[in-house]
C-alpha positions as CSV (number, residue, x, y, z in Angstrom):
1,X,161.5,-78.2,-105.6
2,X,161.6,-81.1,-103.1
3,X,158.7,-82.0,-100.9
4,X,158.4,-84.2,-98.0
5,X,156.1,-87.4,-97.4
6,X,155.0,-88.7,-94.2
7,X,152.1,-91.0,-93.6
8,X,151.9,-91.2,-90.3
9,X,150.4,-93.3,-87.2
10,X,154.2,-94.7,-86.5
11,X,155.7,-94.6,-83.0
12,X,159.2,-93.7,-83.1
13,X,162.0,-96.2,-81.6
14,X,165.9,-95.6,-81.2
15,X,168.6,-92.8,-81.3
16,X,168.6,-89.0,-83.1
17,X,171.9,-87.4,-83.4
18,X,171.7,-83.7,-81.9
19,X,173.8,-81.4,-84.1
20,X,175.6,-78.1,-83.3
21,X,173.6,-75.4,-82.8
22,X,173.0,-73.2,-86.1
23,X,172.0,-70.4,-83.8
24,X,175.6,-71.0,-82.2
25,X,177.4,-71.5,-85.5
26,X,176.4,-68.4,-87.2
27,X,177.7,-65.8,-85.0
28,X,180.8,-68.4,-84.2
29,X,181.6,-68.0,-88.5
30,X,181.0,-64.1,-88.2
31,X,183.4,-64.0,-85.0
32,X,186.4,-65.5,-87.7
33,X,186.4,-61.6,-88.9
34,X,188.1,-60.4,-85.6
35,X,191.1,-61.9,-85.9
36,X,194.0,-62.5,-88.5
37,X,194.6,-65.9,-87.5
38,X,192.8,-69.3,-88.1
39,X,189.8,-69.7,-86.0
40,X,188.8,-73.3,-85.7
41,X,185.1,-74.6,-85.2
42,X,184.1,-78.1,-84.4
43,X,180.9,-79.7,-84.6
44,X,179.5,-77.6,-86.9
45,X,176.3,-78.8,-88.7
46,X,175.3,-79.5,-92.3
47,X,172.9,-76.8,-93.1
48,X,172.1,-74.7,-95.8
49,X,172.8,-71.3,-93.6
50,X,176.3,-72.4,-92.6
51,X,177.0,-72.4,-96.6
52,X,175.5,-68.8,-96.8
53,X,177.8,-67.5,-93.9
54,X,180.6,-69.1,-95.6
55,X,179.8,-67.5,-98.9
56,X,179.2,-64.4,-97.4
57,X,182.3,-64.3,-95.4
58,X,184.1,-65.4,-98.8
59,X,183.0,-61.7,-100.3
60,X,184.7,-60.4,-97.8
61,X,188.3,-62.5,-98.2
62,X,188.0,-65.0,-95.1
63,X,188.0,-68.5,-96.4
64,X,186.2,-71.3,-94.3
65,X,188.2,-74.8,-95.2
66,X,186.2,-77.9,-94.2
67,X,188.7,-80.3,-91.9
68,X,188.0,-84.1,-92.0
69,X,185.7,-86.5,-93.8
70,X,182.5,-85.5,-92.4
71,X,183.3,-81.5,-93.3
72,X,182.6,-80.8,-89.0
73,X,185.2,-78.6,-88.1
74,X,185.9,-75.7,-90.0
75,X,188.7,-73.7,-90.2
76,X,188.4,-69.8,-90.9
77,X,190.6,-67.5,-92.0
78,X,192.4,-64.4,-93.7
79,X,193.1,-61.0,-94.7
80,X,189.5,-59.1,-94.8
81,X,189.9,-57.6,-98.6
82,X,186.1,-56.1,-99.2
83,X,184.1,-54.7,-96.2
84,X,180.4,-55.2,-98.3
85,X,178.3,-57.4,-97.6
86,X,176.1,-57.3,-100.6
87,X,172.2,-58.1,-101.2
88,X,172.2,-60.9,-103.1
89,X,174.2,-62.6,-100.1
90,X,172.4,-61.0,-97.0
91,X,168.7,-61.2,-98.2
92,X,169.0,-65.3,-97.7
93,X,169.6,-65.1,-94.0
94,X,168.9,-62.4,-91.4
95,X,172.1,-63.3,-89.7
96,X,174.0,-61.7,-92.0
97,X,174.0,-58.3,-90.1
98,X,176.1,-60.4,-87.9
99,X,179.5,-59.2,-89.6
100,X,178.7,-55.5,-89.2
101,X,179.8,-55.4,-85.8
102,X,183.1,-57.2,-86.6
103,X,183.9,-55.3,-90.1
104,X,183.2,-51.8,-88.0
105,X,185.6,-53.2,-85.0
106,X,188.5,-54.4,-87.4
107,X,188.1,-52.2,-90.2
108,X,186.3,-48.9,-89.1
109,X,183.8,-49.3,-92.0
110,X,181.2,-51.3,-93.2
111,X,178.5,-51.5,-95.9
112,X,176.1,-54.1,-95.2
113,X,172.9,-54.7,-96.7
114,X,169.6,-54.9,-94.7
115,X,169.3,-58.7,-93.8
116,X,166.5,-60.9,-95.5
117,X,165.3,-64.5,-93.8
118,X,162.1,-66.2,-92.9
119,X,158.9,-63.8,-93.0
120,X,157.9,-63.9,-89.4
121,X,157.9,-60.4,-88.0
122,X,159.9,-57.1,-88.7
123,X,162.6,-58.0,-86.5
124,X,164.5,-54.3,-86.7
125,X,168.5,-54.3,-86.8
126,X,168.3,-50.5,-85.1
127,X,169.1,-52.1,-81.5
128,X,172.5,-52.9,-83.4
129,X,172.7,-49.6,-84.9
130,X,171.6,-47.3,-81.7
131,X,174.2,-49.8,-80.0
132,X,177.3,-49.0,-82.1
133,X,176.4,-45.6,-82.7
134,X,176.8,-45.3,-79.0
135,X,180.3,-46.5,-79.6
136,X,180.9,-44.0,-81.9
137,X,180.3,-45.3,-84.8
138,X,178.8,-43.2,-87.6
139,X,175.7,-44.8,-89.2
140,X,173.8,-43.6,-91.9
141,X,171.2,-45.8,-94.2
142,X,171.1,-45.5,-98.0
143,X,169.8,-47.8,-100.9
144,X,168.8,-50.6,-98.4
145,X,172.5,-50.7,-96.8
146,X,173.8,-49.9,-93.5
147,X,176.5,-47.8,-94.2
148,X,178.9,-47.5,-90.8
149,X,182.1,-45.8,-90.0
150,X,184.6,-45.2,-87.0
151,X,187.6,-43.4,-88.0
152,X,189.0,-43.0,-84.6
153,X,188.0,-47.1,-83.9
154,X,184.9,-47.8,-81.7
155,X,185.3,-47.0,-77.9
156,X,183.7,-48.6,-75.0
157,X,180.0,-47.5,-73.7
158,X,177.3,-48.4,-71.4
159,X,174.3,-49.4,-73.8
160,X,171.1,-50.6,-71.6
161,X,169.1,-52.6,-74.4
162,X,165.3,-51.3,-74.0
163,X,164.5,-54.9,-75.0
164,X,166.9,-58.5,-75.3
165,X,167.8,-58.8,-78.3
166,X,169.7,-61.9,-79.3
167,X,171.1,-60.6,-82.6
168,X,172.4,-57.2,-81.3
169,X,173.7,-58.9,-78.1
170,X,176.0,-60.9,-80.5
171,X,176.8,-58.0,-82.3
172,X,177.9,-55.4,-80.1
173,X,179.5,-58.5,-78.0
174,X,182.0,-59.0,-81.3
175,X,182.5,-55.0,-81.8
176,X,183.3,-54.7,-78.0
177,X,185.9,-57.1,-77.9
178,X,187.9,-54.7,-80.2
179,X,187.0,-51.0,-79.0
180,X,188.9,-49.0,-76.8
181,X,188.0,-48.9,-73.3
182,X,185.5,-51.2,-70.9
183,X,181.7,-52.2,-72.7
184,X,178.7,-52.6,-70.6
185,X,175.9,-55.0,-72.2
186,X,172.6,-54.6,-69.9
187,X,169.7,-56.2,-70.5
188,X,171.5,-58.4,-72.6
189,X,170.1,-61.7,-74.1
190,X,171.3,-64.8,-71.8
191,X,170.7,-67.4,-74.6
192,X,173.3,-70.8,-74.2
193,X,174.5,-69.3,-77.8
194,X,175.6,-65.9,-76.3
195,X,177.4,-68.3,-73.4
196,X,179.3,-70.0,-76.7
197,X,180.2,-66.8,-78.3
198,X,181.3,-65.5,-75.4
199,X,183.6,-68.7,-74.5
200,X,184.9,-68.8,-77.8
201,X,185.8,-65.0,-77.7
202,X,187.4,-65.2,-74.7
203,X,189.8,-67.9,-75.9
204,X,190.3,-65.8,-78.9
205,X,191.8,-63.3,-76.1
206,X,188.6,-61.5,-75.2
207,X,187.7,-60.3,-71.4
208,X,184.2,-60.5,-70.8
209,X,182.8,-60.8,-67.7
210,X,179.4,-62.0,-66.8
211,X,179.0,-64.7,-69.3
212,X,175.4,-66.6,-68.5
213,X,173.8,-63.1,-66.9
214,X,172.1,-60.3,-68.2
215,X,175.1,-57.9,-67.9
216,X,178.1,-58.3,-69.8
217,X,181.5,-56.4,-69.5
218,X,183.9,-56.1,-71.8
219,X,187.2,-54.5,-71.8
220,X,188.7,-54.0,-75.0
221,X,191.9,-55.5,-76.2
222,X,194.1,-54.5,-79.1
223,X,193.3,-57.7,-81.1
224,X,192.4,-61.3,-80.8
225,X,194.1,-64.1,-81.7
226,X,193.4,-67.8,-83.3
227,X,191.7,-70.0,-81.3
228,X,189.9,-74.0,-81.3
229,X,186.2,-74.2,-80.4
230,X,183.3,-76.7,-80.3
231,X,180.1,-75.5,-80.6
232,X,177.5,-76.0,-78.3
233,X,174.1,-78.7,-79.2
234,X,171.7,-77.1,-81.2
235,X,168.6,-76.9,-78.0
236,X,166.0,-76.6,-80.5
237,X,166.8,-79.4,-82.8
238,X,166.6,-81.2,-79.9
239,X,163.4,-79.8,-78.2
240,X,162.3,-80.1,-82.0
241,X,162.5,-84.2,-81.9
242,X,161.3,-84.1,-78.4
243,X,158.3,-83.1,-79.7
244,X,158.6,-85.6,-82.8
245,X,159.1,-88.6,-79.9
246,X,155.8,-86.9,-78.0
247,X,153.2,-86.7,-80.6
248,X,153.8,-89.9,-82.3
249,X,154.4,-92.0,-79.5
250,X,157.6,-94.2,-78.6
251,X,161.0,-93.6,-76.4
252,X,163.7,-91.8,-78.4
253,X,166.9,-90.8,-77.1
254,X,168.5,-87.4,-78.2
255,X,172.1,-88.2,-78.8
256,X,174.0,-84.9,-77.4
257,X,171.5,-82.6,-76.1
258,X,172.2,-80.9,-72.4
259,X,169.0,-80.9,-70.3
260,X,169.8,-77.8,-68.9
261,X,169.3,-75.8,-72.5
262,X,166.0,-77.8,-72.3
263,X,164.6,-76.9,-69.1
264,X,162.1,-74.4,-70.8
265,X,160.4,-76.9,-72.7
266,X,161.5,-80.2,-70.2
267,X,158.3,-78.6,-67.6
268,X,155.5,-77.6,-70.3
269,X,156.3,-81.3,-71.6
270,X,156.0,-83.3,-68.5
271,X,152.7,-81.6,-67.4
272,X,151.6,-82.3,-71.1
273,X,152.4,-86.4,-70.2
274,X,156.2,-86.6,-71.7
275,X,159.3,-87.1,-69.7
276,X,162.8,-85.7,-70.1
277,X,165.4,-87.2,-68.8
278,X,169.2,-87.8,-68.4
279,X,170.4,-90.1,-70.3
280,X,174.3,-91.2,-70.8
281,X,174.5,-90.2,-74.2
282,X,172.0,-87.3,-74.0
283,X,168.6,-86.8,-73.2
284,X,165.6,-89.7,-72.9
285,X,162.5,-89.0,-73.9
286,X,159.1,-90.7,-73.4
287,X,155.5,-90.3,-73.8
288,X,153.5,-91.3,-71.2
289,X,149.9,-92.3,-71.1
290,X,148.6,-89.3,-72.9
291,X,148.6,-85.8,-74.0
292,X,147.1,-83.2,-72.2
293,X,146.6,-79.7,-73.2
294,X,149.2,-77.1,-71.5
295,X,149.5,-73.4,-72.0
296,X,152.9,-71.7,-73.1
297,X,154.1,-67.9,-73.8
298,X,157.6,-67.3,-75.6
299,X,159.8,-65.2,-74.2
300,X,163.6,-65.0,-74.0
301,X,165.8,-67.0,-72.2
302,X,165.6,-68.7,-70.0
303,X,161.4,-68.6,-71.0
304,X,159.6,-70.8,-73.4
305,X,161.5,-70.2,-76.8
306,X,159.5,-68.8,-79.5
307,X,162.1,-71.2,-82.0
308,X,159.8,-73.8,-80.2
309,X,156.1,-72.4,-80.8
310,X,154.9,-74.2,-83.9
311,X,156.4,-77.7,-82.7
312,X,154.8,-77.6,-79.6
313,X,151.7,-76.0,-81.4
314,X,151.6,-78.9,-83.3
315,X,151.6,-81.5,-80.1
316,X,148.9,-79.6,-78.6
317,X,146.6,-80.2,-81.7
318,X,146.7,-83.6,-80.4
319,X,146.5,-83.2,-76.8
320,X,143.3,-83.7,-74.9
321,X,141.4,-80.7,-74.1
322,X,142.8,-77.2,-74.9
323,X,146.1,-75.4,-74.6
324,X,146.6,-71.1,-75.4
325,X,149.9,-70.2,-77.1
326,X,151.0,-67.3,-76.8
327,X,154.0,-65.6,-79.0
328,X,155.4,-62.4,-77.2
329,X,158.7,-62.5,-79.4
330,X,157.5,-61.9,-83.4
331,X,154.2,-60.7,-84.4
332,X,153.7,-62.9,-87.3
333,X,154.6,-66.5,-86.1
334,X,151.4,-67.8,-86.5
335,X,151.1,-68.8,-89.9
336,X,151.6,-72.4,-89.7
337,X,148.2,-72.5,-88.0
338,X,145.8,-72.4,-91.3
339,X,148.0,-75.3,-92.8
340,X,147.4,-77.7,-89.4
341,X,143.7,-76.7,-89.7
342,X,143.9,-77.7,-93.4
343,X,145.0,-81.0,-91.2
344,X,141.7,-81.2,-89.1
345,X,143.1,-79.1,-86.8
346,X,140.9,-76.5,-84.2
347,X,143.4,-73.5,-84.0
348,X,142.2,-70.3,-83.5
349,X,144.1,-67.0,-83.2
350,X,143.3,-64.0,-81.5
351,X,146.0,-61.6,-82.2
352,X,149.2,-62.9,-80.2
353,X,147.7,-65.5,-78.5
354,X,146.1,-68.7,-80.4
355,X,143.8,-71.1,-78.8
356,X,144.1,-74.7,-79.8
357,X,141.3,-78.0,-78.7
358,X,143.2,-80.8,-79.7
359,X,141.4,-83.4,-81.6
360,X,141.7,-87.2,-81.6
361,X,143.6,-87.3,-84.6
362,X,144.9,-84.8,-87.9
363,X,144.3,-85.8,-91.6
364,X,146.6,-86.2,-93.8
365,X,146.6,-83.3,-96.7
366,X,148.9,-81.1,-98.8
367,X,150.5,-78.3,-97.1
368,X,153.1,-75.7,-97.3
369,X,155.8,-74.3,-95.2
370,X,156.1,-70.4,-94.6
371,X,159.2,-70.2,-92.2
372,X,162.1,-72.4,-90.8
373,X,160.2,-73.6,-87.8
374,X,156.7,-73.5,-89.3
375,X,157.8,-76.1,-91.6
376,X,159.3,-78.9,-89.0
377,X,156.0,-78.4,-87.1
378,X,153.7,-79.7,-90.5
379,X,156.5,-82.6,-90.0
380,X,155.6,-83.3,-86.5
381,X,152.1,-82.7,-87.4
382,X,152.1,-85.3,-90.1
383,X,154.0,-88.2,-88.0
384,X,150.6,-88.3,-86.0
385,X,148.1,-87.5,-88.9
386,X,146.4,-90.9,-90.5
387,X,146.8,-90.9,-94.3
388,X,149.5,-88.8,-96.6
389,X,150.7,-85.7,-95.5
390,X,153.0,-83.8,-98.5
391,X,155.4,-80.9,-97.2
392,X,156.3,-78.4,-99.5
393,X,158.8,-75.9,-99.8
394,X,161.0,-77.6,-97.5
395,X,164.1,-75.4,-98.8
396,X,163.2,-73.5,-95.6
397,X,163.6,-76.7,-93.1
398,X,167.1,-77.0,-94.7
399,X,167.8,-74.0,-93.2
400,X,168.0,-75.3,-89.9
401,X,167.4,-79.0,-89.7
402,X,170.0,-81.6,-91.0
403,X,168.4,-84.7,-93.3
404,X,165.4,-84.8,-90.7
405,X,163.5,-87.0,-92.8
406,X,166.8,-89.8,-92.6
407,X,166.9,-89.0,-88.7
408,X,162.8,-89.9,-88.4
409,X,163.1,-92.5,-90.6
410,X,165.6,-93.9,-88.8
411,X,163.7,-94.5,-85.5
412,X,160.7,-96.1,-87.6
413,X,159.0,-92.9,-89.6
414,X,157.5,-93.5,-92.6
415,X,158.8,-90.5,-94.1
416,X,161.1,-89.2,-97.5
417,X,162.1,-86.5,-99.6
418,X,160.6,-86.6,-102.8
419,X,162.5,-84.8,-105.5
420,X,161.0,-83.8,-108.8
């Protein structure tokens, strides 16, 4: 199993290439199951989910081609030949339930297996399932799978979400497209990757008004056709290296990254002492004197992202004074806490809210990722730590981060991926 070494103390110096958003990408694949003609998706990322998606759509007869040397477009298509979407594909990756809302909108039925993924919270599908059973869908659970059926096709509905959800926004945003009649979404997530689903629909024929608010319309149409989309920069890769730049030091510039996704995370930053800026080919970032603690709460869009907790956590440990963090999204996104304090961190967590005195500097020491984000933050955490720092069970960073350790080492990291 690989493992990641940094030793730390090294400002970082130069250029990191922002990638297409994963959190984009996934619901872009799932969208190839609404149509019988090629959908095309450009700057698509290198990650270990986008190979799940693709094997998962696979199962269900859609193939995904990769277009040019690099393998960043993609081209997906086909008849849909199996409407199961087994276990041993969906427990990888909680975006799985993702094709439900397609399958039930193209075929009428669907058996899709409860999703799996990182082990930070519940996270419940039933917003999706209350959702589409409001669109007349007939849902039963049995043996772990959602089992769904319209005979007469899905219809339009007015469904007021009693919390955003991204995941059941995306959804019921797919299955709307393709019922009969006008969808309203209210209270629906606003996140830039629900703007590029919805974009990318309505070139695939969709009409969806209110793309960017919190109410989305959708009038139905008999079926959607082939389309070319890029995919939007990943925000929280980018916030992610932000962070990298900030807690050890230097000027980086994010190649690709929109300061307007950033904005969230640009004004915790600055009053922490590190600048965002425009840049021509991105975003500039810069520590400035020093590192001050700052206090941050998650919450959805266009709030502090909870995908952003544990790398800002992680800057804070090094702040001067103290900061209180408090998660409002998932109950259990705290668990890369005991492994910074294995690091000389002072965290300490009162139920959703953790409070963290930075210290003047981490120690270097073995530690182990639980979750996707978790794991890039014991990264961050061991750029700025003096001695060795090992990461392991990095299978969960490759998830969601492409070759991070060649990206840091690139702008002067000491850091690389040990294989045994």
């Amino acid at each position: 199993m690989d493992r990641i070494r940094i030793r730390g103390g090294r400002p970082l110096d130069g250029e990191i290439l922002i990638h297409g958003a994963k959190n984009a990408a996934l619901p872009l694949m799932a969208a190839g199951l609404l149509t019988d003609e090629r959908l095309i998706l450009s700057n698509v990322p290198l990650l270990a989910d986008i190979e799940t998606m693709a094997i998962l759509l696979a199962q269900h007869g859609i193939a995904t081609d990769r277009i040019g040397n690099d393998g960043r477009i993609l081209s997906l298509g086909g008849p849909i030949t199996s409407t199961l979407a087994p276990y041993d594909i969906v427990r990888k990756m909680r975006a799985s339930i993702l094709v439900l809302g397609p399958l039930l909108a193209r075929c009428r039925e669907a058996q899709v297996s409860l999703p799996g993924g990182c082990a930070i919270g519940a996270r419940p599908v039933d917003l999706h399932l209350k959702g589409l059973e409001q669109m007349g869908a007939e849902i039963r659970l049995d043996g772990g799978y959602v089992h769904a059926r319209a005979p007469a096709g899905l219809r339009g509905a007015d469904i007021l979400f009693p919390s955003v959800s991204v995941g059941a926004t995306e959804n019921l945003l797919m299955a709307a497209s393709l019922a009969d009649g006008v969808t309203t979404l209210a209270n629906a997530a606003r996140e830039p990757e629900i703007c590029d689903l919805a974009l990318c629909l309505t070139a695939m024929g969709a009409r969806i008004d209110g793309i960017g608010s919190g109410k989305l319309t959708i009038e139905g149409v008999p079926r959607l056709h082939g389309a070319e989309h890029p995919i939007v920069p990943d925000r929280i890769e980018a916030g992610t290296y932000a962070c990298a730049a900030a807690i050890a030091g230097g000027s980086v510039t994010l190649a690709g990254a929109r300061l307007d996704h950033l904005a969230a995370l640009a004004t915790p930053l600055a009053e922490a002492g590190v600048e965002l800026s425009e840049h021509e080919r991105g975003v500039a970032v810069r520590r400035l004197d020093g590192l001050h603690g700052t206090d941050v709460k998650t919450e959805p869009y266009p709030g502090f992202p909870t995908d952003m907790q544990a790398q800002f956590m992680s800057l804070m440990c090094v702040a001067e004074g103290a900061a209180m963090i408090t998660e409002t999204i998932f109950e259990n996104r705290f668990m890369h806490a005991p492994e910074l304090n294995r690091m000389g961190a002072r965290i300490n967590v009162h139920g959703a809210s953790a409070i963290v005195r930075g210290v003047p500097a981490l120690q270097g020491a073995p530690v182990m990722a639980t979750d996707l984000r978790a794991s890039v933050s014991l990264v961050l955490a061991g750029l700025a730590a003096q001695g060795e720092t090992i990461v392991n069970r990095v299978y969960h960073l490759d998830r969601g981060y492409e070759a991070v350790e060649r990206q840091l080492a690139a702008c002067g990291a000491d850091i690389e991926r040990l294989t045994d």
